[in-house]
C-alpha positions as CSV (number, residue, x, y, z in Angstrom):
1,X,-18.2,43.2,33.6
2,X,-21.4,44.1,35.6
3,X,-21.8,47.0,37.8
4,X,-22.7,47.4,41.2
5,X,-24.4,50.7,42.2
6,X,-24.2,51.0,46.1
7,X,-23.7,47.7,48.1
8,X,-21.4,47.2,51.7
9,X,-19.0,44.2,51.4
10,X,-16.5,43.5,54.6
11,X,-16.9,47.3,55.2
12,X,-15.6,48.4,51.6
13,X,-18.4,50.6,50.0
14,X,-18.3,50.3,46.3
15,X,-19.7,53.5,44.8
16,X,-22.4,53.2,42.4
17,X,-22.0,52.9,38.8
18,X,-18.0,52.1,39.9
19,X,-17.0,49.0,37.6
20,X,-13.9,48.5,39.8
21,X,-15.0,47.0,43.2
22,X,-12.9,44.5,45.4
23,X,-10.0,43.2,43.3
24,X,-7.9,40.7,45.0
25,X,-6.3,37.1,44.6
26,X,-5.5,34.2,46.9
27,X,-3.8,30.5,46.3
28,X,-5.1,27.0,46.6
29,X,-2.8,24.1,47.3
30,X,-2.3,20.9,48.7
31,X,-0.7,17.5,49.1
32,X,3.3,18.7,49.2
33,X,4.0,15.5,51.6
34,X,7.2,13.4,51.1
35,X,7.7,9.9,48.8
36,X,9.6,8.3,51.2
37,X,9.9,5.4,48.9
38,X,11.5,7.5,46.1
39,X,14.6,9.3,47.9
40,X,13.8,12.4,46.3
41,X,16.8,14.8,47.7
42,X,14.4,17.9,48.3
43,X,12.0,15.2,51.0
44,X,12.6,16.0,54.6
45,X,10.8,15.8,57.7
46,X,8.0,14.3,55.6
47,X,8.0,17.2,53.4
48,X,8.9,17.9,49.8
49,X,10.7,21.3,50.9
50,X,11.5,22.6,47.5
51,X,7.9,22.5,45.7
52,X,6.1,23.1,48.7
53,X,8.8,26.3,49.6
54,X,8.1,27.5,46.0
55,X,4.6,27.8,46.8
56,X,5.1,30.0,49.8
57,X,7.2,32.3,47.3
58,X,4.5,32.4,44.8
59,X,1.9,33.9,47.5
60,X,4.3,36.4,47.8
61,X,5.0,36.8,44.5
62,X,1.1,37.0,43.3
63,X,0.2,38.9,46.4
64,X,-2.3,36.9,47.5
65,X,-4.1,37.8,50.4
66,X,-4.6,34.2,51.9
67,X,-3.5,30.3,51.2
68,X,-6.2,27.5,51.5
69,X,-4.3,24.0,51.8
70,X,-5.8,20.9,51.1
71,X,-4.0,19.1,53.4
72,X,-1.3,16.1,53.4
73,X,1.2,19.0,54.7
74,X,3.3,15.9,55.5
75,X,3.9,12.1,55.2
76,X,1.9,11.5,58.5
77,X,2.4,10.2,61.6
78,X,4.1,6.7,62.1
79,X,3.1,4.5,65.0
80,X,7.1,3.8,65.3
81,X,7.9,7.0,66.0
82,X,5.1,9.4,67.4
83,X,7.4,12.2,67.9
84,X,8.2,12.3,64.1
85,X,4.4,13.8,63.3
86,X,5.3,16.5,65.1
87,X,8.6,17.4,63.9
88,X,7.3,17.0,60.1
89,X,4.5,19.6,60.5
90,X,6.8,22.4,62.3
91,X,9.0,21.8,59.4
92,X,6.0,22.3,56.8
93,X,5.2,25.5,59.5
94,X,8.6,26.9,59.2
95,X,8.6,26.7,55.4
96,X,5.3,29.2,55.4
97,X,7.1,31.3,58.0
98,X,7.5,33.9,55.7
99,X,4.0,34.8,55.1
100,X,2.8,34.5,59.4
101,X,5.4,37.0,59.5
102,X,3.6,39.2,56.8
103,X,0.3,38.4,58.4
104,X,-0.7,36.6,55.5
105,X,-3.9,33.8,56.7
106,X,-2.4,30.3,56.0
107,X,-5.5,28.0,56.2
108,X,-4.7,24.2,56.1
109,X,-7.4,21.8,56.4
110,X,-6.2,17.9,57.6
111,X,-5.9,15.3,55.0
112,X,-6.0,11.3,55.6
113,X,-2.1,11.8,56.4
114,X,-2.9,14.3,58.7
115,X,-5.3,12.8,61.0
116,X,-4.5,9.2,60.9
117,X,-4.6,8.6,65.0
118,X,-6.3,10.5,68.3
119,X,-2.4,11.6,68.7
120,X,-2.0,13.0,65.6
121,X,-5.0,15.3,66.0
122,X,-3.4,16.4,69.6
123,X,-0.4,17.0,67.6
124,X,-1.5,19.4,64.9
125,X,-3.5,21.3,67.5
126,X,-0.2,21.6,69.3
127,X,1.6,22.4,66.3
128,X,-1.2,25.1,64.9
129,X,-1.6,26.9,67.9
130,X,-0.9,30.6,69.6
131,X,-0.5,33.0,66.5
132,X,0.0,29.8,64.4
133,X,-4.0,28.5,65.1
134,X,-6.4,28.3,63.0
135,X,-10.1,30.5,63.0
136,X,-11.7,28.9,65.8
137,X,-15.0,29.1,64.3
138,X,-15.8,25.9,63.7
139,X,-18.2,23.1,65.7
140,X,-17.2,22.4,68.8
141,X,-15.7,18.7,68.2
142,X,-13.5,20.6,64.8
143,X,-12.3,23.4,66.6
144,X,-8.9,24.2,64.7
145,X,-10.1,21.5,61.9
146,X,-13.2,22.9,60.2
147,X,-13.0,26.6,60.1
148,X,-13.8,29.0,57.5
149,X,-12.6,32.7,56.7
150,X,-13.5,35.8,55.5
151,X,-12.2,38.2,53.1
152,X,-14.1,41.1,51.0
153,X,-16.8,39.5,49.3
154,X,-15.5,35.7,49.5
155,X,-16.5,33.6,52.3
156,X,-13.8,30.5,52.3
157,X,-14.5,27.6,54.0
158,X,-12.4,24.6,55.1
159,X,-13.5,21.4,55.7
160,X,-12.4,18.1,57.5
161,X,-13.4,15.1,56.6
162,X,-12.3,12.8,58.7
163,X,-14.3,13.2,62.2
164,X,-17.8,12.5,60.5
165,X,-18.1,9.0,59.5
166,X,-18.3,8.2,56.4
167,X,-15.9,10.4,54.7
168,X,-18.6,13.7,54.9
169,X,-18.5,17.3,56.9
170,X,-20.3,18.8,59.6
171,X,-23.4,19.5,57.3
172,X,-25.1,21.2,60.5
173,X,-22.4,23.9,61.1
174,X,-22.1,24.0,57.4
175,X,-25.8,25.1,56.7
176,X,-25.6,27.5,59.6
177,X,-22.3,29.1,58.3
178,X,-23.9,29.8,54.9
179,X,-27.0,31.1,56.0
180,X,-25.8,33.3,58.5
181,X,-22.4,34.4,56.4
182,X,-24.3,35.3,53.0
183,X,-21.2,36.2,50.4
184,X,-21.0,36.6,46.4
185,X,-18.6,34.4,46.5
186,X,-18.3,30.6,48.2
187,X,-15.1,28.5,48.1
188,X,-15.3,25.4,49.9
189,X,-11.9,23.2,50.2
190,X,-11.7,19.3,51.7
191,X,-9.0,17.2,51.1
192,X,-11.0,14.5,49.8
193,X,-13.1,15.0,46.2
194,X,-16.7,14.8,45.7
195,X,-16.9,13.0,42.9
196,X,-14.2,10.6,41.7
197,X,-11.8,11.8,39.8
198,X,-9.7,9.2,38.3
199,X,-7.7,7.6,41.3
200,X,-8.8,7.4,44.8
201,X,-11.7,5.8,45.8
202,X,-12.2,6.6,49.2
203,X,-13.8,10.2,48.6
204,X,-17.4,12.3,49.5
205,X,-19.4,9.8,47.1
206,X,-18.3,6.7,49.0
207,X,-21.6,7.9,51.0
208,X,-23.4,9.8,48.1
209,X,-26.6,10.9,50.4
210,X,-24.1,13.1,52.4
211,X,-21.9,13.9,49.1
212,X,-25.0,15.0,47.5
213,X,-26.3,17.0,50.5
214,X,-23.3,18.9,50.7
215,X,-23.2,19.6,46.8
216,X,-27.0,20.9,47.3
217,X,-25.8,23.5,49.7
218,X,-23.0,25.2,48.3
219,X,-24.3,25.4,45.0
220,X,-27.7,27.0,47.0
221,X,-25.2,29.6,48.7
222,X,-24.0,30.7,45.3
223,X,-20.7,28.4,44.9
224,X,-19.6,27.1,42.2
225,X,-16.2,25.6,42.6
226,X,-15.1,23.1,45.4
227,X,-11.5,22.4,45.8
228,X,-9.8,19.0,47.0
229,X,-6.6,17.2,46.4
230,X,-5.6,13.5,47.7
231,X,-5.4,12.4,44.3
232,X,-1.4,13.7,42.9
233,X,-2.7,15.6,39.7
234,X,-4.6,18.5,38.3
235,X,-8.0,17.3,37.3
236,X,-10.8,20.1,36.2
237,X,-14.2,18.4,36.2
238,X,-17.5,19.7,35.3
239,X,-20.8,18.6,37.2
240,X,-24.6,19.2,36.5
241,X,-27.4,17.6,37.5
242,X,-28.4,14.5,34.9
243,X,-32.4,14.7,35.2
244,X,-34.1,16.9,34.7
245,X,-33.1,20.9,34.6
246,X,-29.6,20.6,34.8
247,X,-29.1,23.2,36.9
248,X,-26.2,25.5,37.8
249,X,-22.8,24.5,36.5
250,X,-20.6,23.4,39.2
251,X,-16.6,22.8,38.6
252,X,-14.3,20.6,41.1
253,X,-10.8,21.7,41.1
254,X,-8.3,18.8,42.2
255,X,-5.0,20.4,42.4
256,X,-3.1,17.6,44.7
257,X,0.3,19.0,42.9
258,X,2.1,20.7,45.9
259,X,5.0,18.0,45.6
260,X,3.5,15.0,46.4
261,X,4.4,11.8,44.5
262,X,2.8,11.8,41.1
263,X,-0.4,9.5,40.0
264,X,-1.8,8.4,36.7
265,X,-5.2,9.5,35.4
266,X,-8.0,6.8,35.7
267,X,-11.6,7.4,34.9
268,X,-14.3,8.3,36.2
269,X,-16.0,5.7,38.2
270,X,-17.4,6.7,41.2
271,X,-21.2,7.0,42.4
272,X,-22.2,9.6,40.3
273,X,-26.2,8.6,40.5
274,X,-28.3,12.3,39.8
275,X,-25.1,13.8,38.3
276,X,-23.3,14.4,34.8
277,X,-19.5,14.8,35.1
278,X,-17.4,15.7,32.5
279,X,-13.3,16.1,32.1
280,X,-12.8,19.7,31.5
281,X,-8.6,19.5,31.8
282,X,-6.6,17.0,32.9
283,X,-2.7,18.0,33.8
284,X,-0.2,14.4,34.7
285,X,3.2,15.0,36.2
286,X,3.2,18.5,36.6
287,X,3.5,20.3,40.4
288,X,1.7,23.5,40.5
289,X,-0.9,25.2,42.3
290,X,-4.6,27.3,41.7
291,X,-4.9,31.6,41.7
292,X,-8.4,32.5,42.4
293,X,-8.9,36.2,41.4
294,X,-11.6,38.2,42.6
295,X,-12.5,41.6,40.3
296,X,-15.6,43.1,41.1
297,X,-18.5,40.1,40.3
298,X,-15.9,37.8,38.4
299,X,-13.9,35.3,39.7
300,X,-11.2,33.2,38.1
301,X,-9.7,30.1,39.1
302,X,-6.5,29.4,37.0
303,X,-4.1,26.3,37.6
304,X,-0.8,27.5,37.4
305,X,1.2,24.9,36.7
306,X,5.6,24.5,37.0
307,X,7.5,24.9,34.0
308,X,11.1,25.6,35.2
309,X,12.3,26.0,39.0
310,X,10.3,28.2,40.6
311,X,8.4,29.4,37.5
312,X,4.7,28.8,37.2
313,X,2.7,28.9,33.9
314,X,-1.3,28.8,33.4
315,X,-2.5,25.4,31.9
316,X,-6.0,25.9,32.3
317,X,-8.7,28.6,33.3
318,X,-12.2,29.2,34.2
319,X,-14.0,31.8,35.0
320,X,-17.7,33.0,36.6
321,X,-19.7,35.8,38.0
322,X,-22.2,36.9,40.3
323,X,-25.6,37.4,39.1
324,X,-25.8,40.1,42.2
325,X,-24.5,40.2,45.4
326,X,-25.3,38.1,48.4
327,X,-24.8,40.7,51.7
């Protein structure tokens, strides 16, 4: 563990010399929407109640400071019956209830059965409003949608992908937001992956110019995960440049396992032009969620993943530092 001597984070002064400086955890999750195809007795109101209600307890349990969500909160809104949208996310809202009451962040980004309709999008502005809004500090057309958050040293950032065309994010706002918010520590989150990841193919790289873009930047400002979901497993992929120097390592965590229907593993065949990727871990069948610990200059990302009701076990683990902080 490396040592800081004398830097200002989020107003905590860590004293020089000190190896213990901002220790603190928060939870990643995502995709918890009903199969409404399966009759599965814990789906209601578009929601898989039980999983994504075990969630809320383990913020609780691990004390985490915040929750990033992926999105797919629900099953989506249905032409048929407009009101139902509505109804499904206030039940997803009601299930986190417990931590808005303990002032605990809960940051949901949209994902495509989120946002599939101009009244959908008036809807979960509706819905996440008042105390229940999101940081309104995103570009003006995103407000509520694109937002990001800080905490201590990590700036977190949430991303929607589904008002640019072609399946990208506000780079603009984006490059501002990193430049002006310099953190030793970047996590980004989208519902959508960057690189293909076995399933979906309607991710960042179906327009790789703005994919890779994107990737350039947060790896500039010092990131080196990004977290998605959409696809109903935990996948742990490496990426690095293929030319040349390969540059830093960058990991993308898909962790769509908040009680969503399961998938199966596919491979890798997205447009993956300039980059290596590599399986790192692979989880099938298996709900769970990811712990980001923060101590000092070291972070930890650790998929936790369901081995009994409403216990969670680690399956995988990775871990970085800081070379030095960014103020």
């Amino acid at each position: 563990m490396r040592t800081v001597s004398g830097w200002v984070v989020a107003g905590t002064f860590l004293l020089a010399g000190s190896a213990h400086a901002d220790k603190f955890c928060f939870i990643v999750a995502g995709d918890g929407r009903s199969d409404p195809k399966a009759h599965r007795p814990e789906d209601k109101d578009g929601v898989n109640t039980l999983i994504t209600g075990e969630i809320c307890k383990a913020v609780l349990k691990e004390k985490a400071k915040f929750l990033m969500w992926t999105g797919d909160l629900v099953y989506g809104y249905e032409k048929a019956n407009p009101k139902a949208f509505e109804t499904q996310l206030l039940s997803w809202r009601s299930i986190m209830q417990p931590l808005y009451d303990k002032h605990i962040p809960v940051l949901p980004c949209r994902g495509n059965h989120d946002s599939s309709s101009a009244e959908a999008d008036a809807t979960w502005n509706k819905v996440f409003s008042g105390k229940y809004a999101l940081p309104q500090n995103g570009p003006a057309s995103e407000i509520n949608r694109t937002f990001y958050h800080m905490q201590g040293p990590v700036l977190a950032i949430g991303l929607d992908q589904y008002i640019q065309k072609g399946e990208a994010v506000n780079q603009p706002w984006l490059d501002g937001v990193l430049a002006k918010h310099k953190k030793p520590f970047v996590f980004s989150m989208g519902h959508e992956p960057a690189f293909m990841d076995g399933r979906h193919k309607d991710n960042m790289d179906a327009s790789p110019d703005k994919r890779d873009a994107f990737w350039e930047s947060i790896i500039k400002a010092g990131a080196r995960t990004f977290f998605c979901g959409h696809d109903h497993f935990y996948d742990h992929m490496k990426v690095v440049k293929a030319n040349g120097i390969p540059g830093p390592e960058m990991h993308q965590f898909t962790a769509g396992t908040a009680g969503a229907p399961f998938y199966e593993e596919g491979e890798y065949s997205g447009n993956n032009t300039g980059w290596k990727v590599e399986n790192v871990k692979h989880v099938d069948h298996t709900y769970g969620y990811l712990l980001v610990e923060i101590d000092g200059t070291k972070a930890t990302v650790t998929f936790k993943g369901r081995t009994s009701p409403g216990n969670y076990a680690p399956m995988d683990s990775f871990s970085y530092e800081t070379k030095s902080p960014r103020r």
